[in-house]
N, C-alpha and C positions, 0 to 999 in steps of 0.2 A: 266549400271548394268551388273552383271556378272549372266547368266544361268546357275546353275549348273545341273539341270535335266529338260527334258523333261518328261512329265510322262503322259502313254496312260492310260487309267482307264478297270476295269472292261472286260478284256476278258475271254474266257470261255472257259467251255469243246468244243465246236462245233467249237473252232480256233486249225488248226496245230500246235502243238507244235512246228516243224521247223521254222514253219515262224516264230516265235515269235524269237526263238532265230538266225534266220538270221537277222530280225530288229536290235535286240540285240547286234549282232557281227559287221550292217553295221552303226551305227549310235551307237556310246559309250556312248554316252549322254542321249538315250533315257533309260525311266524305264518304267517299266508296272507291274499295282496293280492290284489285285486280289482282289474283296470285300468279307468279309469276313465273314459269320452270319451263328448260329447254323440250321437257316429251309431249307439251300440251299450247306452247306461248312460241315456238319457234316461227321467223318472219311471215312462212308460208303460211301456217295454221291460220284455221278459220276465226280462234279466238284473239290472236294478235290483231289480224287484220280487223277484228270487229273492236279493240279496245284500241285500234289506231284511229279508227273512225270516228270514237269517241274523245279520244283528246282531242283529233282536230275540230270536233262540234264544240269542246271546253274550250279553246283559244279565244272565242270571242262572247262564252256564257262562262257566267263568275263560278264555277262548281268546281267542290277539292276533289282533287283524283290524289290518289297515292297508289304504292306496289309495294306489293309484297315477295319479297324474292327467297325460292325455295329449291332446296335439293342441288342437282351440278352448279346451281348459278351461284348459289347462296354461297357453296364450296371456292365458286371461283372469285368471289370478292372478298372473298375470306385469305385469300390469297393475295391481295391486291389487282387483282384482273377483271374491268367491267366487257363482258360479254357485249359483240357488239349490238345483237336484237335489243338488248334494256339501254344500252349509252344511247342509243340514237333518240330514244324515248325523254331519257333526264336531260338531252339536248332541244328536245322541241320545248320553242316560247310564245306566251301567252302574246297577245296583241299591245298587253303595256310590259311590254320584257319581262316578265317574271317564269319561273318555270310551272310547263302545263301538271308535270306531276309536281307536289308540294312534299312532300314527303315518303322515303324509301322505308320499309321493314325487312330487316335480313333476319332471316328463321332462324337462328344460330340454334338454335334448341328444340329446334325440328328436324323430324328423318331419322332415319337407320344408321344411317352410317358415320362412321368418323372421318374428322377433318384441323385441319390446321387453321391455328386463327392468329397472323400474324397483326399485331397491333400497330405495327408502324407502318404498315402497308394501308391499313384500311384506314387510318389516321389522314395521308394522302388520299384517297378518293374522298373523303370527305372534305378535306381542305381544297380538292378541286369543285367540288360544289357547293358554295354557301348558301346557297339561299336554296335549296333544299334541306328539310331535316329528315337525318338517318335514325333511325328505330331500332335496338336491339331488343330482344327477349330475355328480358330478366328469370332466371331461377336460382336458386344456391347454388349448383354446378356448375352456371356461367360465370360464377360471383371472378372468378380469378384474372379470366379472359379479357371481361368489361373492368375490372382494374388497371390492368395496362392499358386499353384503351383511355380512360380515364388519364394516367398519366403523361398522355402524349400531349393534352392538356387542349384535344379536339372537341368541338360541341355533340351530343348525341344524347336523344332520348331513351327509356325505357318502358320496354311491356312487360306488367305481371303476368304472365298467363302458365300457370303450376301445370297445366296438362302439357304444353306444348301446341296450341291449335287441336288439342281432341273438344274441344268444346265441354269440358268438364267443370264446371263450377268448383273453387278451391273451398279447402275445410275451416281459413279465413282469409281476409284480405291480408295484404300484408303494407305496413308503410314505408314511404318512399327511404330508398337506402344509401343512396348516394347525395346529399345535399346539394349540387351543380348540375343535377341530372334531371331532367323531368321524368317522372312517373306515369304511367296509363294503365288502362285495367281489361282484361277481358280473360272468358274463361266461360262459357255456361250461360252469357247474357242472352236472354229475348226478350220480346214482346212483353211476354207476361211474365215475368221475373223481374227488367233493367230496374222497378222504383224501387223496390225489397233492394235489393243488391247496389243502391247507390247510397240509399242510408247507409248501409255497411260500409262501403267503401267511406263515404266522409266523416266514420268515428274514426279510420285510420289516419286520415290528412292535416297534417297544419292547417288553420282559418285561413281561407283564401288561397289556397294552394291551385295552382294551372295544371288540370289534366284531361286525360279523354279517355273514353271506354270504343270499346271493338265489339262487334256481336260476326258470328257467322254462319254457323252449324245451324242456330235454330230461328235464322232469316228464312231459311228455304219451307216452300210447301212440302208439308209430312207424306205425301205422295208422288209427289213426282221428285223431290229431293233437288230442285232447282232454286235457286234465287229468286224471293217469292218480292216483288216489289211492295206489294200492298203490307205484307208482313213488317219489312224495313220500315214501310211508314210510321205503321202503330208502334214500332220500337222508337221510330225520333221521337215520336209527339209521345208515349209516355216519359222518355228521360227528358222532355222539354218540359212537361207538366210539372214532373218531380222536380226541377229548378226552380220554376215558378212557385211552387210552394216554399220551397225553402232560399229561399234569397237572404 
C-alpha cells in the first residue's frame, strides 16, 4: 500500500503554532485537522482565531491542513448549507492558488443526534470545490447514505473508523468497499500501535492501493489530555519507518 498522508487530529489553541508548522515543514507527509463545530470553532472563539492564524502561517509554508466538521455543522452540510465560519476558510488560498485547507471530513457517523443526508445537495458543495477532497466516515450504517452519494457520480473519499472518533481500535480492518472511492484508516492508532496496525491494514489492501491513517485520541499527553506535539511525532516517524521497511 501507498500512504499518502499521515494525519494528527484535533490540535488546538494551547499548541504553538511554530511547532506545528515545523512538523509540517519536517515531515511532508504529515496533515493536521482541526475539528470543527459551531460551540467551540465559532468566528469569535479563541480556537478559530488561533487555527485562522495558522492557515494564514500555511499560505506560504507547504503544510496539509484539513477539517473535520462535526455536530450542527456537519448537520448543516448534510443539508447542502456551508455555514459561513468554515466557507470562509475553504475559500482562503495558498500563494500558488491552491486551497489553504486540502481536504474536508464531515463526521456523518459521529454525534447523538439524527439528521438528514441529502445526496444531491452535498454532491453540489462538492462540485463547487474541486480541488479540495471531501472525507466521509465509512460504517455499515452509512453504507446507503454514501451510495447515493456515490450515484451522483461526485468524487469523495472514505474513512474506516467502526467507533465513530471514540478512538477505539476495530476487531478487524476492513477492505476498501467502494472501488472509485478511496479508503483511509483510523480508529485506536498511536505512537506505539501505528506499525502493528499498518501490517494489518495492508493484508486488507490491493498492492499499491493510495491511503492514509488518522490517529487522535492517543496524540495527546495521558495528563493533561492535550495535543501532545512530541507524541504526533513519534507517530509520523513510526508509520514512516514502517514504509520504509516495507517498500
Amino acid at each position: 500500500m501507498n500512504i499518502e498522508k499521515i494525519t494528527c487530529s484535533d490540535m488546538r489553541e494551547y499548541n504553538e503554532i511554530d511547532d506545528i508548522i515545523n512538523l509540517g515543514k519536517t515531515y511532508p507527509m504529515a496533515e493536521f485537522a482541526i475539528q470543527a463545530h459551531p460551540s467551540k470553532f465559532s468566528g469569535w472563539m479563541p480556537r478559530y482565531v488561533w487555527f485562522e492564524t495558522l492557515m494564514h502561517a500555511s499560505r506560504v509554508n507547504n503544510i496539509n491542513l484539513a477539517m473535520h466538521v462535526n455536530a450542527e455543522w456537519r448537520t448543516e452540510i448534510c443539508r447542502g448549507n456551508i455555514p459561513y465560519e468554515i466557507k470562509r476558510m475553504w475559500d482562503m488560498r495558498r500563494d500558488n492558488g491552491k486551497p489553504v485547507i486540502g481536504r474536508v471530513q464531515v463526521n456523518i457517523n459521529g454525534g447523538k443526534d439524527s439528521f438528514r443526508f441529502y445526496a444531491d445537495k452535498v454532491a453540489d458543495i462538492i462540485r463547487a470545490y474541486p480541488n479540495i477532497e471531501f472525507i466521509f466516515q465509512y460504517t455499515p450504517r452509512q453504507n446507503t447514505r454514501l451510495k447515493k452519494l456515490n450515484a451522483t457520480g461526485v468524487p469523495f473519499s472514505m474513512l474506516f473508523d467502526a467507533s465513530g472518533g471514540c478512538g477505539i481500535s476495530p476487531k478487524a480492518w476492513r477492505a476498501p468497499v467502494m472501488e472509485n472511492h478511496k479508503m483511509g484508516y483510523s480508529g485506536g492508532l498511536s505512537p506505539e500501535n501505528v506499525s502493528g496496525n499498518l501490517g494489518k491494514i495492508n493484508l486488507v489492501l490491493p498492492a499499491g492501493y493510495n491511503t492514509w491513517i488518522d490517529a487522535e485520541g492517543k496524540l495527546k499527553d495521558p495528563d493533561t489530555k492535550q495535543f501532545d506535539t512530541a507524541r504526533a511525532e513519534l507517530y509520523i516517524q513510526n508509520a514512516l519507518r514502517w514504509m520504509a521497511r516495507n517498500k
